[in-house]
C-alpha positions in Angstrom: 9.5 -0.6 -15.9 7.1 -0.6 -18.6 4.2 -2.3 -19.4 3.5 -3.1 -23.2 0.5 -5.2 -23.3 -2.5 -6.5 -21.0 -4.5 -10.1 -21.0 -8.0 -10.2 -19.2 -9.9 -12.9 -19.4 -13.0 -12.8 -16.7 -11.6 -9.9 -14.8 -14.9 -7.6 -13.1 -17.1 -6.9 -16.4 -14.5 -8.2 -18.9 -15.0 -11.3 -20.9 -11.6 -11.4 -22.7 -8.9 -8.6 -23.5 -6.2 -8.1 -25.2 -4.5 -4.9 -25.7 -0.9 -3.4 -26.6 -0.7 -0.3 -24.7 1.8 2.7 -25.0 5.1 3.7 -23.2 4.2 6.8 -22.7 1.0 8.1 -21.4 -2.8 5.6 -22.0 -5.6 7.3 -21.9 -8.7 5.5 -21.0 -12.1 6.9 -21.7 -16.1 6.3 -21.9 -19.0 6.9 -19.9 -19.2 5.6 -15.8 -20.0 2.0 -15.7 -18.7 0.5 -18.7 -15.2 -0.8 -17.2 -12.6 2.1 -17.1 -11.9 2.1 -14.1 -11.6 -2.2 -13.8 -9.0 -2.0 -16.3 -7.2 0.1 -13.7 -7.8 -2.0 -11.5 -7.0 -5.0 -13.0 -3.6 -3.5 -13.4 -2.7 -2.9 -10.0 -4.1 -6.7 -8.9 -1.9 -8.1 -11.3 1.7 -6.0 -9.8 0.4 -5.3 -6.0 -2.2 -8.9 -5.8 -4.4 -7.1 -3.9 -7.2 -4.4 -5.3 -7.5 -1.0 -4.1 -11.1 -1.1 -3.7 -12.1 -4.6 -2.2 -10.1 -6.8 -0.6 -12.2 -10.0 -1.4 -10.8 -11.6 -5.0 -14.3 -13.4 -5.4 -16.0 -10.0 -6.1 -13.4 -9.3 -8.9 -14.4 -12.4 -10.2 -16.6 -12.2 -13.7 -20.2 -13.6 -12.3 -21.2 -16.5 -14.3 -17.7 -17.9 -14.2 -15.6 -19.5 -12.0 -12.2 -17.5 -12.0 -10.1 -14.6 -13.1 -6.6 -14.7 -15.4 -4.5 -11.2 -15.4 -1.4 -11.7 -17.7 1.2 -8.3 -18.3 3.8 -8.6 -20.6 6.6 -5.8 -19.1 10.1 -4.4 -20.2 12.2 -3.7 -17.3 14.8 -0.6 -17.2 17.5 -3.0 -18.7 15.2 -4.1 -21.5 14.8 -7.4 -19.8 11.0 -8.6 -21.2 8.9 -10.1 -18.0 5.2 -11.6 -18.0 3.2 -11.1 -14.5 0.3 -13.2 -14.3 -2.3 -13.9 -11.8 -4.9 -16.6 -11.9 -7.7 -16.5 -9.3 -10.1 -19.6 -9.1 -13.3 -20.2 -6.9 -12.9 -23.0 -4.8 -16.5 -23.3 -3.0 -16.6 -20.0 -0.7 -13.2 -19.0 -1.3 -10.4 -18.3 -4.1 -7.3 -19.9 -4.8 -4.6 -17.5 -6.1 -1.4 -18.5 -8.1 1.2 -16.5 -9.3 3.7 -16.6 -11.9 6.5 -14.7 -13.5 7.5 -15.6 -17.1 5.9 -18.9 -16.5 7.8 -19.5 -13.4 5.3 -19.9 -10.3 5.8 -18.0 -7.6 5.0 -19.4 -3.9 5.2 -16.5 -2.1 3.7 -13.1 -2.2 6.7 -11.1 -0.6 8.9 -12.2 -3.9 6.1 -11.2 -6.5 5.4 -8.0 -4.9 8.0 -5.4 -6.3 8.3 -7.2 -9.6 6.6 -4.6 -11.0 5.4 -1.7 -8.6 2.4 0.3 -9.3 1.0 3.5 -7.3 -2.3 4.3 -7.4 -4.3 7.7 -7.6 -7.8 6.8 -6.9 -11.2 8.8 -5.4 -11.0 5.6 -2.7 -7.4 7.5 -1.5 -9.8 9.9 0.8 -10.3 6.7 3.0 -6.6 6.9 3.9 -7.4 10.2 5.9 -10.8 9.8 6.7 -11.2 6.1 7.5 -10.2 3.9 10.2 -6.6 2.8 11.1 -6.8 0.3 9.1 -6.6 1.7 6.1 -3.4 3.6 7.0 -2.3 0.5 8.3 -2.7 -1.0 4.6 -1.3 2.1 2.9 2.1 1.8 5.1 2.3 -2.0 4.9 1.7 -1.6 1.0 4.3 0.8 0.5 7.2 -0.6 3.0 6.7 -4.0 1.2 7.1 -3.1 -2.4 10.3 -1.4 -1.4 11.3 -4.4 1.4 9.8 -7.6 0.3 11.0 -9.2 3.9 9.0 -6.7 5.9 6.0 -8.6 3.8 7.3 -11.9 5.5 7.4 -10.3 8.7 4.2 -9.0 8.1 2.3 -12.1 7.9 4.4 -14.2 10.7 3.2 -11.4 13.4 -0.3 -11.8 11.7 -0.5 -15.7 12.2 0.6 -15.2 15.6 -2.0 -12.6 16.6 -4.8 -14.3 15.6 -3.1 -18.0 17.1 -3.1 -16.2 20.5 -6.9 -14.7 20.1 -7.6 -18.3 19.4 -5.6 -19.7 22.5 -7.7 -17.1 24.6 -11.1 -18.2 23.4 -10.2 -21.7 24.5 -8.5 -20.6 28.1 -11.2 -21.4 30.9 -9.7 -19.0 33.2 -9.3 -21.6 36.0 -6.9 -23.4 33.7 -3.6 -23.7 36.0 -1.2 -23.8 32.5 -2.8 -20.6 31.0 0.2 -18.4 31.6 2.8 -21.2 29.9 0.2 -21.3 27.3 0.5 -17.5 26.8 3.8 -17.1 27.6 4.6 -19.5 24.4 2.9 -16.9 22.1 4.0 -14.0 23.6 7.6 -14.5 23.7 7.5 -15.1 19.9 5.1 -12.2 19.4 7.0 -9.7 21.2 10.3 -10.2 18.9 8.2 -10.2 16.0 6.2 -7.2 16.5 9.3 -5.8 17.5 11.0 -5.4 13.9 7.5 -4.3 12.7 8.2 -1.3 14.8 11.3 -0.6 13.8 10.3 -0.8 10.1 7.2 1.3 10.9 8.5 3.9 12.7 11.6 4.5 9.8 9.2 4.2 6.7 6.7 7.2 8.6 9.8 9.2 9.2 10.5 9.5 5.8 7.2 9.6 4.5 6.7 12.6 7.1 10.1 14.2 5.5 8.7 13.7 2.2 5.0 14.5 2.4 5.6 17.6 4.6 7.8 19.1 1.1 4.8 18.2 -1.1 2.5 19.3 0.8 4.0 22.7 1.6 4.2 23.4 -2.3 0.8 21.8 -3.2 -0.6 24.9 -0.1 1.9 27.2 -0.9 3.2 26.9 2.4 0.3 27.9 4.1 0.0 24.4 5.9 2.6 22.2 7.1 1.7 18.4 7.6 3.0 16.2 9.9 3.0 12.5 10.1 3.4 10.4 13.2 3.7 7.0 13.8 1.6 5.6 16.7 2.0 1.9 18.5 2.2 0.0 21.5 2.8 2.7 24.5 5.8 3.4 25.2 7.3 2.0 22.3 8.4 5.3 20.3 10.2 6.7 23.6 12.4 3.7 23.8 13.4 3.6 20.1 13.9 7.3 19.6 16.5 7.8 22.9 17.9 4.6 21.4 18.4 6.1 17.9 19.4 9.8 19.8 22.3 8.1 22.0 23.6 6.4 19.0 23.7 9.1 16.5 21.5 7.0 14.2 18.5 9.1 12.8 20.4 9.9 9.4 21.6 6.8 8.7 18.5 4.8 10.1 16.6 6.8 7.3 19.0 6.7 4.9 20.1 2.9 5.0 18.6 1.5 8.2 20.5 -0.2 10.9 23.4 -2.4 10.6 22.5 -5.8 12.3 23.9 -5.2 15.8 22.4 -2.3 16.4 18.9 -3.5 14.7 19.2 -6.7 17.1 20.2 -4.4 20.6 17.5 -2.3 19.4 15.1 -5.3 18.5 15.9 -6.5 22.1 14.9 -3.1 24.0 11.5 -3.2 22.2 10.8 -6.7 22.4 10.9 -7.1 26.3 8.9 -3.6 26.9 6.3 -5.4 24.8 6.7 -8.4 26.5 6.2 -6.4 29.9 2.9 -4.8 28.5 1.7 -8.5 27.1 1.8 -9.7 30.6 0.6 -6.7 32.3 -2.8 -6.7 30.6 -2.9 -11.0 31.2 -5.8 -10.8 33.5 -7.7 -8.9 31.8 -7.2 -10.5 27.7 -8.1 -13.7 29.9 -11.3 -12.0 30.6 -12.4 -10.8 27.8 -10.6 -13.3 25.2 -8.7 -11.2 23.2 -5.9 -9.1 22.8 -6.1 -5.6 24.3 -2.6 -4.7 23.4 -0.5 -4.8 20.1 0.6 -3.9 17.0 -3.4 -5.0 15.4 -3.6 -1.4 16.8 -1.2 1.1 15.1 -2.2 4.1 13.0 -0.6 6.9 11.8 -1.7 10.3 13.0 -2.1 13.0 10.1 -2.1 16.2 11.5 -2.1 19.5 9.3 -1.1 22.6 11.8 -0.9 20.2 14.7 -4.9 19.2 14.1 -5.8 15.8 13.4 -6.7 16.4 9.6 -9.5 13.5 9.4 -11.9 15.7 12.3 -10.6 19.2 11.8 -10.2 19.8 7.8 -12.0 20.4 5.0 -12.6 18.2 2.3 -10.1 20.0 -0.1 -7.3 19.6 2.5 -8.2 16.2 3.3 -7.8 16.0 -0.6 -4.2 18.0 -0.2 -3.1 15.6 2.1 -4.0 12.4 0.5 -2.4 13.6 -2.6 0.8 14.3 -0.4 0.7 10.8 0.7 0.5 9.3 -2.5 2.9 11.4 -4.3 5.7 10.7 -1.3 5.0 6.6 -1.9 5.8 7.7 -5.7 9.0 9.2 -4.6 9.6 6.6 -1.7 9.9 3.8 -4.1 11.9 6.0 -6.7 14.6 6.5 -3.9 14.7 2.9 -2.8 13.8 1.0 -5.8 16.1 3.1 -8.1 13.2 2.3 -11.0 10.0 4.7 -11.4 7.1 3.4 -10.3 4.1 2.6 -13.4 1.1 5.3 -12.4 -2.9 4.9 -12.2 -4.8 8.1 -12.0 -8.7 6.8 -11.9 -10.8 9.6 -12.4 -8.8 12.0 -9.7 -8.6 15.0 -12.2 -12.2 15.8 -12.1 -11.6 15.7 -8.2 -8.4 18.3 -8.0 -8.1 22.0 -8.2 -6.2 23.7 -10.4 -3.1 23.5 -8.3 -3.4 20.1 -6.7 -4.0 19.4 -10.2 -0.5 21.1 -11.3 1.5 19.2 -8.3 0.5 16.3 -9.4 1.8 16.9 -13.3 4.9 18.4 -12.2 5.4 14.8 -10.3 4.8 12.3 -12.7 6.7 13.4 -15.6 8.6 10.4 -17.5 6.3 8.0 -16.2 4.2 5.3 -18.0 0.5 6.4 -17.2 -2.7 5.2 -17.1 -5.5 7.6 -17.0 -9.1 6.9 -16.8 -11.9 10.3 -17.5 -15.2 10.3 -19.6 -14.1 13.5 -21.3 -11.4 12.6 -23.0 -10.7 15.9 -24.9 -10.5 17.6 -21.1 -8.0 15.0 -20.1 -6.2 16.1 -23.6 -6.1 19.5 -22.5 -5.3 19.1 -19.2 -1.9 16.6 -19.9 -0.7 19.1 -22.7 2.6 20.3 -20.7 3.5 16.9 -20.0 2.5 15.6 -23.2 5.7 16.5 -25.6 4.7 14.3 -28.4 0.8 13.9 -28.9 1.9 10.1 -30.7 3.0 9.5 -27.4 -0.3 9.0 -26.5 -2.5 6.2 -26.8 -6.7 5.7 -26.5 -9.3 3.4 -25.1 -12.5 3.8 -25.5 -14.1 1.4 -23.2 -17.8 0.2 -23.5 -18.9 -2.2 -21.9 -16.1 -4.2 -20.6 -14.8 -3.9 -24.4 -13.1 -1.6 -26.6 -15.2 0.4 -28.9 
C-alpha cells in the first residue's frame, strides 16, 4: 500500500492541504510547533480512526470551526487506486464520524480498519511500558484488529455489555428479589463473549512474545531477553494452555488459529470458568455496583530478565522494549496481512541511540515512510543506507500548519 497524496481541511492547526507525497521515503521538517507532527497524525486517524495521542476527535478539531475532513488517495499492491476519507463533525458536546472508501460509506469501523494499515513510531510509545493497562490494552486491541477486523466486532459487543451490567448494578437495590435473573441475563452473554476475547488475546501475545523477544535480543545484543505475558481473568490462562497442550495445538493455534470445533470446545471451557467467577464475586459487585471481575482488567506483563520493565528498567531499556513492541506489530501485520504496513516515525530519531537507531533501519527497508525532525540535514544523514536513490525522497517544510 501506498499513499500518493493527502487532503486536510481543518485537521489540528491546518486550514486546508493538499499535497502529492512520494513512494518512497517523505521527509517532514521545521521547527516544534508549527504542525509536523499533526500531519503525522492526521495520517494515522485517517487509516486506524483513532489518534495516537488523544482519544477525543473534538480536540483534533481546528478551533474556530466546526469539523475535520481527512481524504488519502492510495495504490494498493495490485495497483488498485483507493480514497480513505474521514469526516468529523461537532454535534453540541460530541462528534459525529463518517467514513468512506472511494465514496462508498462505510458503517462500521471493523471493515475500514485494515483498509490501509499504518504503524506508528511516536515519543507517546513510552506509555505502552510505562503507563497503565490501558494503554497496552489499546496497543493489543489496535494491532489484533488491523490484522482480524472481527476481533474489532467482538471488541465492542463485550464493551457494550460491560458497561450494560455496571449500569444494571447501579440500579440493583440489593433487596431486589430478581437481582440474580437480572445478572444472570448479562452474565451468561458476557462470559461467552469475553471468552473469544481470550482466546484472541492470549494467541496475538504469544506471537508478539515470539517476535519481540528476537528483536529485542539483537537491538541488546543479547544481553537481555524480553518476555511478554498475557494476563486476565484468574484462572483463565491455566485452562486454555492444558487445553492447547492436550491437543497438540500451540503451532498451529499460532500459526492459523483454531479450526471451529476446537475454538468452540475451547470457547465453552472458558466461558463457564468465567461464568463461575461472575457469580462468585455476586455479593460483593451488588455492594459496591460494579464489576470486580473481567476482561475491563487485562494487561500484558513486560518483563526484561524476569523484572517487570515499567518499575525495574531504565529509561533506555524502557526505550529498547517499546521499540521491540512496535517493530513486532510491523512484522505481525506483514505476516498476516501479506502487504507492508505504511510507517510514521515522529520525531523518534532524536530519541534512539546509535543502535536502536540501526534496528530500526534495518526493519523498515522497502517501506513508504513518513518522517518528521527539525534538522532535516541530520535526518539526511542518518537515512543514507536506506536511501538508494536520493530522488526517492521527498520534503516538507511545514510552518505553520502550511507548507513553506
Amino acid at each position: 500500500m501506498r499513499i500518493n497524496r493527502i487532503r486536510l481541511d481543518n485537521f489540528r492547526n491546518y486550514g486546508r492541504l493538499d499535497i502529492d507525497v512520494g513512494p518512497s521515503v517523505n521527509i517532514v521538517y521545521g521547527s516544534n510547533g508549527e504542525g509536523k507532527t499533526n500531519l503525522i497524525e492526521s495520517v494515522y486517524v485517517a487509516s486506524c480512526v483513532t489518534s495516537h495521542k488523544t482519544a477525543k476527535d473534538r480536540n483534533l478539531i481546528k478551533m474556530g470551526t466546526q469539523g475535520f475532513d481527512i481524504t488519502l488517495n492510495m495504490t494498493d499492491d495490485d495497483g488498485t487506486e483507493i480514497e480513505l476519507r474521514n469526516v468529523t463533525e461537532l454535534h453540541g458536546e460530541n462528534t459525529k464520524r463518517s467514513l468512506f472508501c472511494n465514496n462508498a460509506q462505510i458503517s462500521r469501523i471493523s471493515d475500514y480498519i485494515g483498509i490501509c494499515n499504518t504503524v506508528i513510531f511516536a515519543p507517546e510509545d513510552l506509555n505502552i511500558i510505562k503507563g497503565a493497562p490501558a494503554e497496552r490494552r489499546k496497543f493489543l486491541n489496535l494491532m489484533i484488529s488491523k490484522v482480524s477486523p472481527s476481533y474489532f466486532n467482538i471488541l465492542g459487543q463485550t464493551n457494550r455489555l460491560i458497561n450494560q451490567k455496571n449500569e444494571t448494578l447501579k440500579s440493583i437495590d440489593g433487596n431486589m428479589a430478581d437481582a440474580d435473573s437480572m445478572l444472570d441475563y448479562w452474565d451468561f452473554a458476557l462470559a461467552d463473549m469475553s471468552a473469544e476475547l481470550i482466546i484472541h488475546r492470549y494467541r496475538f501475545v504469544s506471537i508478539l512474545d515470539d517476535v519481540a523477544s528476537g528483536y529485542h535480543s539483537a537491538i541488546s545484543g543479547g544481553k537481555e531477553l524480553l518476555k511478554i505475558r498475557y494476563i486476565t481473568i484468574s484462572g483463565c490462562i491455566e485452562l486454555l494452555e492444558t487445553f492447547i497442550n492436550e491437543h497438540c495445538l500451540l503451532d498451529t493455534y499460532k500459526s492459523r488459529g483454531l479450526n471451529r470445533d476446537n475454538f468452540e470446545a475451547l470457547k465453552g471451557i472458558l466461558s463457564s470458568h468465567i461464568l463461575s467467577r461472575f457469580r462468585s464475586t455476586r455479593k460483593y459487585d451488588i455492594d459496591k455496583r460494579i464489576s470486580s471481575v473481567g476482561i475491563k482488567k487485562d494487561d500484558i506483563d513486560i518483563l526484561l530478565n524476569d523484572n517487570q520493565t515499567r518499575i525495574y528498567s531504565s529509561q533506555g531499556q524502557q526505550r529498547s522494549a517499546a521499540l521491540s513492541l512496535k517493530l513486532s506489530e510491523l512484522e505481525i501485520i506483514r505476516r498476516f496481512v501479506c502487504s507492508t504496513p505504511i510507517l510514521l516515525l515522529d520525531d523518534v530519531f532524536s530519541e534512539l541511540d546509535i543502535d536502536r537507531r540501526m534496528s530500526l533501519i534495518a526493519a523498515i527497508k522497502g517501506t513508504q515512510l513518513f518522517i518528521t525532525c527539525t534538522d532535516k540535514d541530520y535526518i539526511e544523514k542518518e537515512m543514507r543506507s536506506l536511501i538508494e536513490d536520493p530522488s526517492d525522497v521527498r520534503y516538507f517544510h511545514i510552518k505553520s500548519g502550511s507548507i513553506a
